[in-house]
C-alpha positions as MATLAB code, in Angstrom:
seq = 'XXXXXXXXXXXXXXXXXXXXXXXXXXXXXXXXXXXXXXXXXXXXXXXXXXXXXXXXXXXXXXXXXXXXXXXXXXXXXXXXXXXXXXXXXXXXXXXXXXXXXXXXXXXXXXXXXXXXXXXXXXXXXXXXXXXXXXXXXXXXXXXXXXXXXXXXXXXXXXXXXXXXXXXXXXXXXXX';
ca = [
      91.878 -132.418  -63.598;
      88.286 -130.507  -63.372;
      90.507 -127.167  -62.459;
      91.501 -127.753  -66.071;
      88.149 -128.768  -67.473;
      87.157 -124.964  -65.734;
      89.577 -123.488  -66.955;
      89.172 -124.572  -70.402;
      85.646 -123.528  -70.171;
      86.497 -120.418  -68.527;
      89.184 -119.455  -71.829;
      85.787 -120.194  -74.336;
      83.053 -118.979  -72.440;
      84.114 -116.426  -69.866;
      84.288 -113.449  -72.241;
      80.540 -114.215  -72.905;
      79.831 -114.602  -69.185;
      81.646 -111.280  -68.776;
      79.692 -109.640  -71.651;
      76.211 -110.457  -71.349;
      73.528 -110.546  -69.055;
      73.598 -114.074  -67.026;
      69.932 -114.500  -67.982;
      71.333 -115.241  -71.781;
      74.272 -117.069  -70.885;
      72.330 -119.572  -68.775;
      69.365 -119.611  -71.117;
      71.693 -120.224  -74.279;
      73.388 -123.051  -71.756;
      70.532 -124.288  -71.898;
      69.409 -124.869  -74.575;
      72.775 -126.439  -76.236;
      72.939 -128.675  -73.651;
      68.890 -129.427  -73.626;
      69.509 -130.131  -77.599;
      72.593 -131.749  -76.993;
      71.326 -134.230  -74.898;
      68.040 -135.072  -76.405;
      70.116 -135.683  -80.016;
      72.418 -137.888  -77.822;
      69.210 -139.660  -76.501;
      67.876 -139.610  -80.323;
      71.098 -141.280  -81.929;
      71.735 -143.802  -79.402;
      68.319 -144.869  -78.116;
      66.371 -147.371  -80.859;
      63.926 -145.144  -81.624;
      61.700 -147.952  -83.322;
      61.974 -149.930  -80.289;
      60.769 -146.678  -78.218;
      57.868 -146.303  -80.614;
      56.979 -150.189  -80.626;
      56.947 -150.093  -76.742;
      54.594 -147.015  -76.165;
      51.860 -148.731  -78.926;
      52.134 -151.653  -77.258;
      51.739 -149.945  -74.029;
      48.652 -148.341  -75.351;
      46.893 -151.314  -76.505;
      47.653 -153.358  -73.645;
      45.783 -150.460  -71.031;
      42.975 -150.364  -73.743;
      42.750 -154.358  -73.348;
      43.169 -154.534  -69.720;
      40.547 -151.856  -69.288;
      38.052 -153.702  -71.515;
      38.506 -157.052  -69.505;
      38.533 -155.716  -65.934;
      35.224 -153.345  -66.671;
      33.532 -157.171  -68.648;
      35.212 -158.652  -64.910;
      36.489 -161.453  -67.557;
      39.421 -163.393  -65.833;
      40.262 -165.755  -68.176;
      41.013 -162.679  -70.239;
      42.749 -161.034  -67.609;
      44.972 -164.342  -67.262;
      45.915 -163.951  -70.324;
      46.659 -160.581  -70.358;
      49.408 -161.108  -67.221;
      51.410 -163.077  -69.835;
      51.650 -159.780  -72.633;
      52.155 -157.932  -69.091;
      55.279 -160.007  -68.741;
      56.576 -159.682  -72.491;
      56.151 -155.393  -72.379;
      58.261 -155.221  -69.166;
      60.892 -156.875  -70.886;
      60.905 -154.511  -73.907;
      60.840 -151.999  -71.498;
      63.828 -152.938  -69.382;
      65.522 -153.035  -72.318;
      64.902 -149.668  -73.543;
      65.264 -148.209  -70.045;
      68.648 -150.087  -69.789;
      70.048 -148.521  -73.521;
      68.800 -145.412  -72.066;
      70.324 -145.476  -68.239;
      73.480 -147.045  -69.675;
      74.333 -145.650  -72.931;
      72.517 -141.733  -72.681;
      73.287 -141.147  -68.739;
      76.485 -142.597  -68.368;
      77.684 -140.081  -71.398;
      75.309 -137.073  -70.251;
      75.493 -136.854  -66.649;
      79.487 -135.879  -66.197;
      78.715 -133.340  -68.825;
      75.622 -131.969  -67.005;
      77.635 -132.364  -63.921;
      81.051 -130.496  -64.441;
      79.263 -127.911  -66.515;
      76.484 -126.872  -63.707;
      79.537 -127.036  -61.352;
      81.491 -124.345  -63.366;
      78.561 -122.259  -64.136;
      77.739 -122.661  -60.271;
      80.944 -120.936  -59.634;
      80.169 -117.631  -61.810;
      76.432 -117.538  -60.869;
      75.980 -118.958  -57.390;
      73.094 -116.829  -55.810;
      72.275 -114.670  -58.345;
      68.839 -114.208  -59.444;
      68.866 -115.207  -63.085;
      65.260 -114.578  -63.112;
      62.924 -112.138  -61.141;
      59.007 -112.099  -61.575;
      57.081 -109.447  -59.603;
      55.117 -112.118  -57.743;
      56.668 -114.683  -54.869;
      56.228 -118.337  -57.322;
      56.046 -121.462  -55.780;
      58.703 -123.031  -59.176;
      60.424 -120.609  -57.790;
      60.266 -121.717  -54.514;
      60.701 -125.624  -55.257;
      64.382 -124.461  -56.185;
      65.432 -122.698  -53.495;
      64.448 -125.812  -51.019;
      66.079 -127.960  -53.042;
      69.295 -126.167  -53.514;
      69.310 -124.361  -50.261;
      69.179 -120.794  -51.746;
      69.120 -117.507  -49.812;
      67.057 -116.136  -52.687;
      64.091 -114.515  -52.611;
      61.202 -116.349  -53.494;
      60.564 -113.930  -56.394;
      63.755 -114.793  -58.036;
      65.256 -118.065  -59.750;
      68.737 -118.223  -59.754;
      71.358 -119.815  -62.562;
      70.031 -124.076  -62.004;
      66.601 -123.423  -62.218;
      66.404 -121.372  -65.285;
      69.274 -123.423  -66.649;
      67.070 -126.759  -66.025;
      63.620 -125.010  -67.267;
      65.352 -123.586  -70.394;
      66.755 -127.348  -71.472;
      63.558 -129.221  -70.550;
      61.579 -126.710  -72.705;
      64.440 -127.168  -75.716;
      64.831 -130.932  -75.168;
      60.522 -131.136  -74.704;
      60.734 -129.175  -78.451;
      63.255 -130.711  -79.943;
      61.487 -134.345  -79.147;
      58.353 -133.548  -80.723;
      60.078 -132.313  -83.765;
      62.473 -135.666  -83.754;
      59.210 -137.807  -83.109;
      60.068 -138.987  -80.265;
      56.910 -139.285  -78.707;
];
């Protein structure tokens, strides 16, 4: 079954792999999957709910600050009890977000960084004049025979869709 899945992606997007550089392929990768994601996040996250929990978050630090600097423990009591009610809003939102958004994005992320792993495995995507330690954090974690000045097809891939999804969030206002 994912030999089809490849080859289907191979049929629509080999002729661009074949025609352009592999620093546009995985950067426009990117960024329709960054986008892609972050509107699936957008559409099937409560947004409200998102919004309501990070106030709430706010104003229960500011509180909590106030009564441990007054050293005020009847207030800080008290304060154990909201504690309480904003973890449950926020298992909730983490759950709509690990079950509904992951369980749809991740085999996507998955079998697509798998095929593009098979046209671009250990080729620097990206080379800077300078050894970088990003750089570096990628090839430990992926176990790359790179050189430390270059990035190869997963790290530019993942920097190019946090950067899109990052952009794409502010505009959405989603905090």
């Amino acid at each position: 079954m994912i030999e089809g899945i490849y080859a289907f992606l191979d049929n629509l997007f080999g002729p661009l792999i074949q025609a352009y550089h592999p620093i546009w392929v995985v950067t426009i990768s990117g960024i329709i999957l960054g986008a892609l994601f972050t509107l699936i996040n957008y559409i099937l996250v409560d947004q409200e709910k998102v919004k309501m929990l990070q106030k709430k978050s706010k104003e229960f630090q500011k509180k909590y600050k106030e009564a441990q600097a007054a050293k005020d423990e009847k207030k800080l009591k008290k304060l154990q009890q909201e504690q309480m009610e904003l973890m449950k809003l926020q298992s909730e939102v983490m759950k709509d977000t690990m079950l509904k958004v992951t369980l749809l994005t991740m085999p996507i992320f998955w079998i697509f960084l798998s095929w593009l792993r098979r046209w671009y495995v250990e080729v620097g995507i990206v080379k800077a004049p300078f050894d970088f330690f990003v750089f570096s954090f990628f090839h430990n974690w992926q176990h790359s025979a790179l050189p430390p000045s270059e990035l190869g097809y997963l790290g530019w891939y993942m920097l190019s869709s946090m950067i899109t999804g990052y952009v794409l969030r502010k505009l959405l206002d989603m905090g």
